[in-house]
C-alpha positions in Angstrom: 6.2 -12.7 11.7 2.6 -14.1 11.4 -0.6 -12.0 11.7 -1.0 -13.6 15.1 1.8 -11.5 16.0 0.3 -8.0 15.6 -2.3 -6.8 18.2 -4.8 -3.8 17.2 -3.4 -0.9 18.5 -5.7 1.6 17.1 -9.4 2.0 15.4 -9.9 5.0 13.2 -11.9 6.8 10.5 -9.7 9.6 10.0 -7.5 8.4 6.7 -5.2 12.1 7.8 -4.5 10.3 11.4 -3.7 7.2 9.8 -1.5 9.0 7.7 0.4 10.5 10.6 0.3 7.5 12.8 1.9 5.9 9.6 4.9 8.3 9.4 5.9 7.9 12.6 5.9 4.2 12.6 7.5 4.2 9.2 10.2 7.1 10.6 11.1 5.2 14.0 11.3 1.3 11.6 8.7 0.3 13.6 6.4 -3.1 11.8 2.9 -2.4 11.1 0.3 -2.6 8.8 -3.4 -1.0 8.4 -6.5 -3.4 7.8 -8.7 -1.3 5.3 -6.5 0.5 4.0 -6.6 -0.8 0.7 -10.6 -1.2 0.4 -11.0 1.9 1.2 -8.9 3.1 -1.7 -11.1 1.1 -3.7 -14.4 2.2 -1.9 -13.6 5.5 -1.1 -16.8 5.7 1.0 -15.8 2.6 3.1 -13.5 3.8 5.8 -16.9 5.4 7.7 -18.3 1.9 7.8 -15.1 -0.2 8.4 -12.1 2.3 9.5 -8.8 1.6 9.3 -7.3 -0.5 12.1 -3.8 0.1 12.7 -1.9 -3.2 14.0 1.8 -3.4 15.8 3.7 -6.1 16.7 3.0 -6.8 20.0 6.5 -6.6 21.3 6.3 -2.8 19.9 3.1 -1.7 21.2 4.5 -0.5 24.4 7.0 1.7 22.5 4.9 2.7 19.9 2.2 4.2 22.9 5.1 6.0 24.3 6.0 7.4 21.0 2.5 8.6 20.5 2.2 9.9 24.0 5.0 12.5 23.5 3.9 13.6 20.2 0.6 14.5 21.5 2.2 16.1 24.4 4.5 18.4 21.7 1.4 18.8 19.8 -0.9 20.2 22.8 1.2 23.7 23.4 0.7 24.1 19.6 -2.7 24.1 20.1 -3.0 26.0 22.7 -0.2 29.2 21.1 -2.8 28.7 18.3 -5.5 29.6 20.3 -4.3 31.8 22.1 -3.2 33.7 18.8 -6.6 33.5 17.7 -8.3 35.0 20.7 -6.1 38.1 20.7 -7.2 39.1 17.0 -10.5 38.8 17.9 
């Protein structure tokens, strides 16, 4: 596989969503890798000028959205129990 191979598949400046984003690549066996990632290790200031862009192959970027999609869709009534948790002790 040659860097040709991988398309972007997502710009951040959040190293905790890269983080996450990582795990569930890394947990499904999914290919990636993250531009900036080491610089900004160096730099620790760097990743609010460059970000961290998150490349897949690009046979996998249809899966990987679809992985993404249903985590944010498990994640959403979380936030919203959460919520509603926090308005009734008010």
């Amino acid at each position: 596989m040659s860097d040709d191979d991988f398309v972007q598949f997502k710009l951040t400046y959040d190293p905790a969503q890269i983080a996450v984003l990582k795990s569930v690549l890394e947990d499904q066996e999914i290919p990636y890798f993250v531009q900036g990632e080491n610089f900004a290790t160096l730099y620790p200031t760097t990743p609010f000028l460059s970000g961290f862009r998150l490349r897949v192959h690009k046979q996998n970027e249809a899966r990987v959205r679809e992985l993404l999609d249903k985590l944010v869709e498990e994640i959403e009534p979380l936030d919203e129990e959460a919520m509603d948790e926090d308005e009734g002790s008010a």
